[in-house]
N, C-alpha and C positions, 0 to 999 in steps of 0.2 A: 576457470576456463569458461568462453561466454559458450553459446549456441553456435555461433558462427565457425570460433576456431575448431567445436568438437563436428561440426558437420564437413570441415577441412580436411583432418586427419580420417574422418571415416567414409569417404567418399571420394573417388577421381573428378569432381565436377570440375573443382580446381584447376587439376595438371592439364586436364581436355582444352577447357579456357584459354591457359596457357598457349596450346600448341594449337588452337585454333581449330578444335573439334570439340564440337558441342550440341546436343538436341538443343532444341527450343525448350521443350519441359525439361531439362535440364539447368538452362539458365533460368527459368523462373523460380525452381527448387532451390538452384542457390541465393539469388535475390531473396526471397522469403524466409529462408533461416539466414540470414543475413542480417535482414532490419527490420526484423518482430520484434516488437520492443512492449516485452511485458518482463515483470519481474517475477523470477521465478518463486514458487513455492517454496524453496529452500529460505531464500533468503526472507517471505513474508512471516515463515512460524521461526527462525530463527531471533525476527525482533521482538513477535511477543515470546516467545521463551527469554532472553534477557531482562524484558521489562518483567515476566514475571519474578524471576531470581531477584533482582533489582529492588521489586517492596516484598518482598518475602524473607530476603535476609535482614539478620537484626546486627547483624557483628558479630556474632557470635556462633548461631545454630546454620549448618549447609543447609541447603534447601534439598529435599528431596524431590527428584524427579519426576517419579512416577506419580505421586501429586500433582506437578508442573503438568504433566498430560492428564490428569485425568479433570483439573480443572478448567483447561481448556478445550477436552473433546482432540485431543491429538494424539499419534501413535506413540507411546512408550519406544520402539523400536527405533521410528523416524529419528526422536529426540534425539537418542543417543547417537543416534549417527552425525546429528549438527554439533552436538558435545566434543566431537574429534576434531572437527574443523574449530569449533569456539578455543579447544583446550589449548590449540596447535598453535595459533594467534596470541595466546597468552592473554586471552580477554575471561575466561572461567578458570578454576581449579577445581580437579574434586578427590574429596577425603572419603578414604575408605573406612571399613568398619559398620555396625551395625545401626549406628544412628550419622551413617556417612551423609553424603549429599553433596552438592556444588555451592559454590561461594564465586563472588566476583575476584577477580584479579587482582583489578584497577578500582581504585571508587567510581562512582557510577558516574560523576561528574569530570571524570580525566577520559573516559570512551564516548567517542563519536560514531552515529547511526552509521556513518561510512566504514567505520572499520568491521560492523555485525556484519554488513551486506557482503564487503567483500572479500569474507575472511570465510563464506561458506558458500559462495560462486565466485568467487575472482574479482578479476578486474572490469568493474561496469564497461561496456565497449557495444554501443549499439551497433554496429556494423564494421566488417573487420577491417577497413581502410581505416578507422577512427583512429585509434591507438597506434596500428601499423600501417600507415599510407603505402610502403611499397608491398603491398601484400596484393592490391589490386591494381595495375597496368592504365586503368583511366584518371587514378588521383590527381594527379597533376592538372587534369583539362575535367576532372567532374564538377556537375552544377550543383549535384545533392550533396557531397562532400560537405561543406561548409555549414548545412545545415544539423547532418547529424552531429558533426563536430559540436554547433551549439549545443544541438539537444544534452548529450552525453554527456558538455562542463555544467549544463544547468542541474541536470538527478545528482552529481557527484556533489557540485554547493551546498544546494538542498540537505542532504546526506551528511552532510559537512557542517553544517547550520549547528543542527542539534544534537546532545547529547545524550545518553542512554537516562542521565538523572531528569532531564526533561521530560521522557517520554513516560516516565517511573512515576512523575507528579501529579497529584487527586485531580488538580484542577488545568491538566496537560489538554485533553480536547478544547476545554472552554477557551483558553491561551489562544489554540493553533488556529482553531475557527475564528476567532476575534482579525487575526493576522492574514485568512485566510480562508475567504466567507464560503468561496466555493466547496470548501471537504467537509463542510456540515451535509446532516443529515437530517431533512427538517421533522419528521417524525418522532425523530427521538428528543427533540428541544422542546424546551416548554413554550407555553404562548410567548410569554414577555420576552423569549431569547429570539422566536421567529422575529418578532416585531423589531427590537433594537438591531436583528441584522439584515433586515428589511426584506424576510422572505415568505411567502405567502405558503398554505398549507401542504403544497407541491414544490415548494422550494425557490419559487419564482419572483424574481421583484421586479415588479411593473412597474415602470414609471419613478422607482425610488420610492414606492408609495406600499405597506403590506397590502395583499388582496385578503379579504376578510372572509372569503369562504367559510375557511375551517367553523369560525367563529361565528356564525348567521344568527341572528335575531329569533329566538322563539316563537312558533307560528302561533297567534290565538285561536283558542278554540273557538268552533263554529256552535255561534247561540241555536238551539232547537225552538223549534217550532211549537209553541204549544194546541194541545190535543182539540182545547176548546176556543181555537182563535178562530174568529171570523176569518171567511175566506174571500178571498179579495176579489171586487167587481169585476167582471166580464168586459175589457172595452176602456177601461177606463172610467 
């Protein structure tokens, strides 16, 4: 369920709209949980929990959970509760007993990044006329319509693109960055990776040209004066 549909069901902004009674800060409250378009929490630690399970299984041994969190600084708690939505989809299993733990379903190369996301918040839906045009009264004659429309088929592509064995693989950033210079992070690249994707030590490509800041010329140092050096005429 997005933001949208659950701010529907737990609010009359809607029926008001409807019947043509409505504050002003009301119609902005619903615009705004409307077409916030961020992706929730659930759905960002649900894909590195997959990717972790993903190189931690061997075929053989579940993967323990409470490791999964406690390798990445995440609630044991939370996990389990994406565990119910992952199980429910049929994308994890898990085996009881005392060296239990969770296993993949599927191999990691038959699950798509689309099915993690929407299998522990729903259906991506930037805005509730996306999915459901007659759910708002101006679809038919709206000017933004069409755009979230885009936006919403572009995250599901995207989403769609790659698979969980992709995201599982040593050298997955290096790939994505290559294909896609802007989700680098120049700090964490080495020189020769800023250079070949032509971004200077703030991330920035000038002209298609690296800005060599980071990298500057060592200052020499300043020759001293000595103690017994004549000192220089007055004047010239």
């Amino acid at each position: 369920m997005s933001i949208a549909d659950s701010c529907q069901k737990q609010s009359p902004i809607r029926r008001n709209m409807q019947r043509g009674r409505f504050a002003l800060d009301e119609y902005f409250t619903y615009v705004y949980y409307s077409i916030r378009m961020k992706i929730s929490t659930r759905a960002r630690y649900a894909l590195r929990l997959m990717v972790d399970i993903a190189r931690q299984y061997d075929g053989l041994h579940p993967v323990n959970l409470r490791r999964v969190a406690e390798g990445n600084d995440l609630s044991f708690g939370y996990l389990e509760q994406l565990m119910i939505s992952l199980r429910n989809a049929s994308l994890v299993r898990g085996l009881s007993g005392r060296k239990g733990g969770y296993i993949l379903a599927r191999p990691a190369e038959q699950i798509r990044l689309i099915e993690i996301v929407e299998a522990v918040i729903g259906p991506i839906n930037l805005a509730v006329c996306v999915l459901n045009p007659e759910n708002c009264w101006r679809s038919p004659i709206c000017e933004s319509r069409p755009i979230w429309v885009m936006l919403n088929t572009m995250i599901r592509e995207v989403l769609d693109r790659y698979t969980l064995a992709d995201m599982a693989e040593e050298r997955w950033l290096e790939r994505i960055i290559r294909e896609f210079p802007k989700a680098a992070v120049p700090h964490a690249l080495s020189k020769s990776a800023r250079h070949e994707l032509g971004c200077g030590h703030k991330g920035v490509a000038r002209r298609g040209r690296t800005t060599q800041a980071a990298v500057a010329a060592p200052v020499k140092p300043r020759r001293k004066r000595s103690a017994t050096a004549a000192p220089r005429a007055a004047g010239g």
